[in-house]
C-alpha positions in Angstrom: 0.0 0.0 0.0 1.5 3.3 -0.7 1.2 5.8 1.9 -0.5 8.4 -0.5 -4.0 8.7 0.5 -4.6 10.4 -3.0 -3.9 7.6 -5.5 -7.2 7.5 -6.7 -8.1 11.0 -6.3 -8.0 13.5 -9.2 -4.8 15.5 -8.0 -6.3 19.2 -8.6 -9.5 18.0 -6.1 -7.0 16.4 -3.6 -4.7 19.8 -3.5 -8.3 22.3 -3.2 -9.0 19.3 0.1 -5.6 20.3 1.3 -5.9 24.1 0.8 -9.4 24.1 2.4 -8.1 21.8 5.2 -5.4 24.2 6.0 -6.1 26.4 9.0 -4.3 29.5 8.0 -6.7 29.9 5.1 -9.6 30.5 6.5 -11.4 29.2 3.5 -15.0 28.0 2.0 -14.7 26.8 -1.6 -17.8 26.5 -3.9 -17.8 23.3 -5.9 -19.8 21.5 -7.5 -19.5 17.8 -8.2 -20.6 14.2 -9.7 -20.6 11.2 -7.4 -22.0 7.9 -8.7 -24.0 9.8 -11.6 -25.2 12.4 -9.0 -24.8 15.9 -9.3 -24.3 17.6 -6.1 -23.6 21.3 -5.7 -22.6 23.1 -2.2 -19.5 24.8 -0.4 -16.5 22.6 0.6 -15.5 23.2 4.1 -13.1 22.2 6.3 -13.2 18.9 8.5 -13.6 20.4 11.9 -16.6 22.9 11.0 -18.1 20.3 9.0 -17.9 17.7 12.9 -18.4 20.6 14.9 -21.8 21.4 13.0 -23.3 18.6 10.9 -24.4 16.5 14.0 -27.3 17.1 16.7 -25.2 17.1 19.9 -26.2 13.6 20.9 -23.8 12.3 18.7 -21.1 14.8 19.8 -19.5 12.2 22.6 -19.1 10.0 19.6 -17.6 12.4 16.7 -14.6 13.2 19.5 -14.0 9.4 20.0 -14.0 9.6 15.8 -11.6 12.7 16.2 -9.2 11.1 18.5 -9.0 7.8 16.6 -8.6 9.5 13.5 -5.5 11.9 14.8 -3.9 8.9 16.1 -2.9 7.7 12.2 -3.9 11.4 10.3 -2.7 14.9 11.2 -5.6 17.4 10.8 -4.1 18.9 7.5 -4.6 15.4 6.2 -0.9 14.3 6.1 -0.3 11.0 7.8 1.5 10.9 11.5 4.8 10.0 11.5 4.5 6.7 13.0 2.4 5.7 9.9 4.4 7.2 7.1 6.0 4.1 5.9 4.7 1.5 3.6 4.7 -1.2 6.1 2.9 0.9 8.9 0.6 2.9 6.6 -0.9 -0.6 5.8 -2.0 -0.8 9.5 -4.2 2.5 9.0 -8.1 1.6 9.2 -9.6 1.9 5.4 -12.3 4.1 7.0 -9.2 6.7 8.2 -7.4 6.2 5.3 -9.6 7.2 2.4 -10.2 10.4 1.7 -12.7 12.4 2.0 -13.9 16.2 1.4 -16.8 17.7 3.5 -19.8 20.0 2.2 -22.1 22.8 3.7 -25.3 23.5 1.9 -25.0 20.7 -0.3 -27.8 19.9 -2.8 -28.7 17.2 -5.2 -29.6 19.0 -8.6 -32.0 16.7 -10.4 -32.9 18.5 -14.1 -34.1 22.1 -12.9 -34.4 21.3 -9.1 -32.8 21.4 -6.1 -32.9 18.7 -3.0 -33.6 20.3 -0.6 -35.0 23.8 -2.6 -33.6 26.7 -2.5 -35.9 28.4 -0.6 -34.2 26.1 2.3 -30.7 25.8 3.7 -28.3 23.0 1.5 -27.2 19.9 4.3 -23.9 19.0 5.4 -21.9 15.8 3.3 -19.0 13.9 3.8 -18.0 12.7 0.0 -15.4 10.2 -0.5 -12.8 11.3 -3.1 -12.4 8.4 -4.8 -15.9 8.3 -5.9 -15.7 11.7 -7.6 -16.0 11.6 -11.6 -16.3 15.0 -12.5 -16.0 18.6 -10.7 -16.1 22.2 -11.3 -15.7 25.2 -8.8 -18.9 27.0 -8.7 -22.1 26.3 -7.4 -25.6 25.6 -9.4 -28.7 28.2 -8.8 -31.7 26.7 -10.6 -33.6 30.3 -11.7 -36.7 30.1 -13.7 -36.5 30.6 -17.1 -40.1 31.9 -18.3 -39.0 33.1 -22.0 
């Protein structure tokens, strides 16, 4: 196993993941995306705001158990711990920490001229696996009414 998490991730998405993960940039990228045939539109954000907001706090005991597992083998700007940086130790890195994956605020599904959820109504938050991204563009889609 090599120990780049980005082998089968397009290499422009995986460097915009690693400039939005980035703390000192402060920054909120709109993209818009296909997953599995889906088109999915919404601002991608980094990995602590997408945790520290995306679940009711019921669930927050268990997103810092998450949090702590997963900065035991990945660094919070994505790059792998020291410990795990060979080949032979990477290998021991749980598949659901080692694939990566880029998180989404006000995400939508477009489907022809709609929007799930509307846009009348705030976009959700979505965790989206790299590897399953087919196409992308930066920019989101506004479905507007064309009447002529």
């Amino acid at each position: 196993m090599s120990n780049n998490r980005n082998q089968k991730t397009n290499y422009l998405l995986s460097y915009l993941c690693d400039l939005v993960e980035n703390p000192e940039n402060e920054l909120k990228l709109p993209i818009s995306l296909v997953v599995d045939g889906a088109l999915i539109t919404g601002e991608m954000i980094p990995k602590s705001e997408y945790f520290d907001n995306a679940f009711p706090d019921i669930f927050k005991g268990v997103i810092e158990e998450f949090r702590a597992e997963h900065t035991e083998y990945i660094k919070e700007n994505g790059e792998i711990v020291e410990k795990y940086s060979s080949d032979e130790a990477a290998a021991n890195i749980p598949d659901g920490i080692w694939q990566r994956f880029f998180y989404l605020e006000n995400a939508r599904y477009v489907f022809g001229n709609s929007l799930i959820p509307s846009s009348g109504v705030k976009g959700v938050y979505m965790a989206v696996r790299a590897s399953d991204v087919s196409a992308f563009n930066l920019g989101v889609f506004d479905i507007t009414k064309n009447d002529t």
